[in-house]
C-alpha positions in Angstrom: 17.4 -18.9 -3.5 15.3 -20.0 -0.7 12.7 -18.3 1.5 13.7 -20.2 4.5 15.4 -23.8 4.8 13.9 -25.5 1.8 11.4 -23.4 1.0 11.8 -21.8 -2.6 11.8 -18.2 -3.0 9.2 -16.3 -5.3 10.4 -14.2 -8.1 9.1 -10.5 -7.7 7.6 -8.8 -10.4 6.0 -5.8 -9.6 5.8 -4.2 -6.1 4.3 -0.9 -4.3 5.6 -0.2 -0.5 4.5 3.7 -0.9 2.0 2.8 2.2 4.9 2.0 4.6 6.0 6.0 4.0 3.1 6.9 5.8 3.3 3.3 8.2 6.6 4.9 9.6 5.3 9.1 9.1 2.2 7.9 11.3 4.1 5.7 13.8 6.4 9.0 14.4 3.6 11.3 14.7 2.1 9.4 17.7 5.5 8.9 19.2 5.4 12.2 19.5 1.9 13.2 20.6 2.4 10.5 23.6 5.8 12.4 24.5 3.4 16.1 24.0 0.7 14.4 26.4 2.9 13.1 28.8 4.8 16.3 29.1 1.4 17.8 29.5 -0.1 15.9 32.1 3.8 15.9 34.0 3.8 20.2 33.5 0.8 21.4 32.7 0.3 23.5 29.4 3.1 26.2 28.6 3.3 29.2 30.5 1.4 31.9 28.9 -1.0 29.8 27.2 -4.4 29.0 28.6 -4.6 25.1 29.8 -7.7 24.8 28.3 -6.7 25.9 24.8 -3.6 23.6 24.8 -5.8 20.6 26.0 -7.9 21.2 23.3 -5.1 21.7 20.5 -3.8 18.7 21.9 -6.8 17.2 21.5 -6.9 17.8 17.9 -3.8 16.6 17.0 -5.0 13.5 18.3 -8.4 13.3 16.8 -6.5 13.9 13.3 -3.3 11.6 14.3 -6.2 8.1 15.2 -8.1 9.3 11.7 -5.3 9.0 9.8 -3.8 5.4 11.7 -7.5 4.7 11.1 -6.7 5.3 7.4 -3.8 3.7 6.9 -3.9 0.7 8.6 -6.5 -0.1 5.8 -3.9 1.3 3.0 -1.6 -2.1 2.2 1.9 -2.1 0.3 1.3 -4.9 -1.9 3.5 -7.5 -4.2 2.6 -9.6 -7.3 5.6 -12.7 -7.1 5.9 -15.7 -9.2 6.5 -19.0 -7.3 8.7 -21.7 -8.2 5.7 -23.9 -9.2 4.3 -21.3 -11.8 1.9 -19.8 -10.0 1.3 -15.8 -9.4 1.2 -15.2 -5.7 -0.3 -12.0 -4.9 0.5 -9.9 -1.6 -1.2 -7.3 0.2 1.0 -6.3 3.2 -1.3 -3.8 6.2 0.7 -2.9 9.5 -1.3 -5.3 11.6 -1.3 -8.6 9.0 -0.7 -9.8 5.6 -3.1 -11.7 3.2 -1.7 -14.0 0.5 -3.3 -15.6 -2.5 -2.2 -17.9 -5.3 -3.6 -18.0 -8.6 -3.1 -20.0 -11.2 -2.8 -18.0 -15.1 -5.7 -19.8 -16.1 -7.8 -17.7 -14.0 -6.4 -14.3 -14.4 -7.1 -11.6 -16.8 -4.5 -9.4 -18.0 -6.7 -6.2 -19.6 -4.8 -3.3 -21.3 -3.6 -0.1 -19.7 -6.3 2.1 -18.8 -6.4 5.2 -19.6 -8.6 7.6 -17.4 -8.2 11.0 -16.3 -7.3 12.7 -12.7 -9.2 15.3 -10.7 -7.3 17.9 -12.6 -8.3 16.8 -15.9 -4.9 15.3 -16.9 -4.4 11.6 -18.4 -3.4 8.5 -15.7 -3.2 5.2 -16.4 -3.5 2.0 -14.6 -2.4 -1.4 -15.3 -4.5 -3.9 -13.6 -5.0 -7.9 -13.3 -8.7 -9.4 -13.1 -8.8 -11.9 -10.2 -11.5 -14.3 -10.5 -13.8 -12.9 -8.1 -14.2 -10.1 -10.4 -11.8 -7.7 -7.7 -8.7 -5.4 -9.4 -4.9 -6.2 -8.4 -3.6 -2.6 -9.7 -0.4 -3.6 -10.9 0.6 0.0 -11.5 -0.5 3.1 -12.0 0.4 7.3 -12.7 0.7 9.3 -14.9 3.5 7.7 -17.1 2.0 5.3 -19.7 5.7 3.5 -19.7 5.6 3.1 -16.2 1.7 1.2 -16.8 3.3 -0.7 -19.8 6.4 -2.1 -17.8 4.3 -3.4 -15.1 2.0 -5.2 -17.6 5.0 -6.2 -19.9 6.5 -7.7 -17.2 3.3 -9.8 -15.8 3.0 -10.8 -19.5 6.7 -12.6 -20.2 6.4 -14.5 -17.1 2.7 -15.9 -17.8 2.3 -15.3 -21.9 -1.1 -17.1 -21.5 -2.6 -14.2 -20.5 -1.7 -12.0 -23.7 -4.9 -13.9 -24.9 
């Protein structure tokens, strides 16, 4: 397996692309307010409506459509890989660029699952990987303990050095 002519391909362990759900949602949305404003400006608002009121709905949609690109171009999918040389490559993937970084298990901590609770008072978890700078790769996290485990598990068979 190769990532390009002679270039060896990483082996994925644990990945989230729930971000590019709202990439694509978003990229709809202001399809579709540049069609609305275009129509606008073409035919005016609709008949029976004052223009001022539409412009101003209009308006709003926009505000709350660049908010939300705003938002999300700051929310990345990310992926935790390991290379062919042993080392843990870490992605974080935005809409505008992607940032890699390679670490070697030497300077990683693996913690336990976290357990915490949500805004409603019920129990998440979160699996996470110390980076040396002191920042949090979240590896996984939920509700479902398994789900936590399984992330970590899996982190931990392909670097055991880190079960320390």
């Amino acid at each position: 397996m190769t990532g390009g002519p002679g270039v060896p391909r990483a082996t994925p362990l644990v990945a989230n692309r729930t971000p590019a759900v709202l990439w694509v949602f978003l990229a709809v949305w202001v399809g579709m307010l540049c069609m609305a404003t275009w129509v606008t400006v073409r035919d005016g608002s609709p008949e029976g409506y004052p223009p001022e009121l539409f412009r101003a709905l209009l308006g709003l949609f926009w505000l709350a459509g660049l908010c939300m690109v705003a938002y999300s171009a700051n929310a990345p999918c990310f992926f935790a890989a390991v290379t062919a040389d042993g080392r843990l490559r870490l992605t974080w993937r935005y809409p505008h660029r992607r940032r890699r970084q390679a670490y070697e298990a030497t300077e990683l901590t693996l913690p336990e699952v976290q357990e915490g609770t949500d805004n409603d008072g019920d129990a998440c978890f979160r699996a996470v990987l110390l980076l040396p700078d002191g920042a949090e790769f979240v590896l996984a996290e939920g509700h479902a303990r398994e789900a936590c485990e399984a992330a970590r598990s899996r982190v931990l068979a392909a670097f055991p050095s880190l079960g320390r």
